[in-house]
N, C-alpha and C positions, 0 to 999 in steps of 0.2 A: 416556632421552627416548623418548617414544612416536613412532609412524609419521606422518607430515604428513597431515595431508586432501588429495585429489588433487580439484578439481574438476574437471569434466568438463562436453562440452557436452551430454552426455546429462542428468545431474544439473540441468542450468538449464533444459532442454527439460523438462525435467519437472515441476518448482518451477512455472515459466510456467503450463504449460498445469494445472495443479490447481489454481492461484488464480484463472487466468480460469475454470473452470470452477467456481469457486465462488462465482465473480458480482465480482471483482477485475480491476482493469483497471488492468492492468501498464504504467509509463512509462515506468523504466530499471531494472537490473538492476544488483548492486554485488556482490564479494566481498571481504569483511573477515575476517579470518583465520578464513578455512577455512572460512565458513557464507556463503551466499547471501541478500542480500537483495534485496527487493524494492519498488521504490516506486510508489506511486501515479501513474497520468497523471491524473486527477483533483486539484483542490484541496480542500483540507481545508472539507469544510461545517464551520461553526463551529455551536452552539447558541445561543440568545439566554441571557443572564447569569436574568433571573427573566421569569415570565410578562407582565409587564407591557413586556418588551423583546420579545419575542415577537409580541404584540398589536401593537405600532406598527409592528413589522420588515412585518407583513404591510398593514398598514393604507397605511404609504408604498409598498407596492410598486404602487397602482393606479397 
């Protein structure tokens, strides 16, 4: 058996601050064995399905 990953809070201090400065905007932090993730404090922008959902998506937004 191989050695366990040790996280550390240097390792998350780190993780953090290179996605915020990659223009990521960090809402909570998670670890799952043995890797850091990261999620979003933003919600997922969705895309319109074809051009024509697009066109009205903005058309109702007046």
């Amino acid at each position: 058996m191989g050695r366990s990953q040790v996280i550390t809070q240097a390792k998350i201090s780190r993780a953090v601050k290179g996605a915020q400065a990659a223009g990521f905007k960090v809402g909570r932090v998670e670890i799952e064995g043995g890797k850091i993730v990261l999620y979003s404090g933003e919600e997922a922008r969705s895309e319109p399905a074809t051009l024509l959902d697009g066109w009205k998506a903005k058309r109702d937004a007046r």
